[in-house]
C-alpha positions in Angstrom: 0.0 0.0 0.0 1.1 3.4 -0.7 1.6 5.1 2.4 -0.8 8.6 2.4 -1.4 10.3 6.0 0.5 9.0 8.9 1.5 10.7 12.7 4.6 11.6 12.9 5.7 10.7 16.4 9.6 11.2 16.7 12.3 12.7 13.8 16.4 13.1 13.7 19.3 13.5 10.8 20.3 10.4 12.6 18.9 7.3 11.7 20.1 5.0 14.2 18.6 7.8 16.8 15.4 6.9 15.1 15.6 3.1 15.3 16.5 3.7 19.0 12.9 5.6 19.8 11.5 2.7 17.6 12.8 -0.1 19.3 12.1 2.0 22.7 8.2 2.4 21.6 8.1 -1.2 20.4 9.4 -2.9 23.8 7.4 0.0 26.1 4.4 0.0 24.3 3.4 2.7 26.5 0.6 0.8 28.4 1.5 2.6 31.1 0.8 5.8 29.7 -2.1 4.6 27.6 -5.5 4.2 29.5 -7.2 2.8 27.0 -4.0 0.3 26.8 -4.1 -0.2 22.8 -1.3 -2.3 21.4 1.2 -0.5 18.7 1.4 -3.3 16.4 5.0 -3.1 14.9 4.3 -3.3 10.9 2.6 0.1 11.6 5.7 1.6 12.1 7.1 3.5 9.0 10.7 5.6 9.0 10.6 7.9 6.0 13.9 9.6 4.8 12.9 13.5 3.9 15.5 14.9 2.0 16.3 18.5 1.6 19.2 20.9 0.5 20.4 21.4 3.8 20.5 17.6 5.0 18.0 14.8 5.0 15.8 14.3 7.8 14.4 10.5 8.9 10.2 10.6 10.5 9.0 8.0 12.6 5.8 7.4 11.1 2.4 5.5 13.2 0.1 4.1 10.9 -1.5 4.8 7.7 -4.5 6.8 7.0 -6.4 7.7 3.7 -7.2 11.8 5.1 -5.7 13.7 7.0 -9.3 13.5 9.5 -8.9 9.8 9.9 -5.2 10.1 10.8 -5.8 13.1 13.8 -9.3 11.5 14.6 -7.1 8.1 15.9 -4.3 9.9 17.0 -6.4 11.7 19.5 -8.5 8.8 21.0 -5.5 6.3 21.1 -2.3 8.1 21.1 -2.6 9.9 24.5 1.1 9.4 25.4 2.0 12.4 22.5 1.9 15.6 24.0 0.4 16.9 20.1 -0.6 14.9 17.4 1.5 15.8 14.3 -0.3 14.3 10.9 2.2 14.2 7.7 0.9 13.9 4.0 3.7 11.7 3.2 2.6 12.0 -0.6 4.3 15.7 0.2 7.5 14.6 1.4 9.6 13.9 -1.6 
């Protein structure tokens, strides 16, 4: 599937620094945080490369959602361990 809208939940130049907060959310799986204890299932974990004149940037990407409605609807029912929900048209990001 082509990925479309997605939260954005963590991004660095440094791509191991992004695999860390991956591997970190993966193994915590914040149920502490998360009331409503949802699982984050690991194949809905994207890392994107954005690349720009100045350097190229890697996103940390949760899920995949046809609009940009859909994407922030979840994020803010299931996602309450992200101080802001951040939703990223990743059709945009080449």
């Amino acid at each position: 599937p082509i990925l479309e809208y997605s939260i954005q939940l963590f991004v660095s130049n440094n791509y191991q620094l992004v695999k860390k907060k991956l591997n970190f959310i993966i193994n915590k799986n914040y149920k502490t945080q998360n009331k409503q204890n949802y699982v984050l299932n690991e194949k809905d974990f994207f890392i994107v490369a954005f690349i720009h004149e100045l350097d190229k940037e890697f996103i940390l990407l949760y899920k995949n959602f046809t609009s940009r409605d859909l994407a922030l609807d979840y994020c803010l029912k299931h996602l309450n361990f992200l101080s802001k929900c951040l939703i990223v048209n990743a059709q945009n990001l080449d």
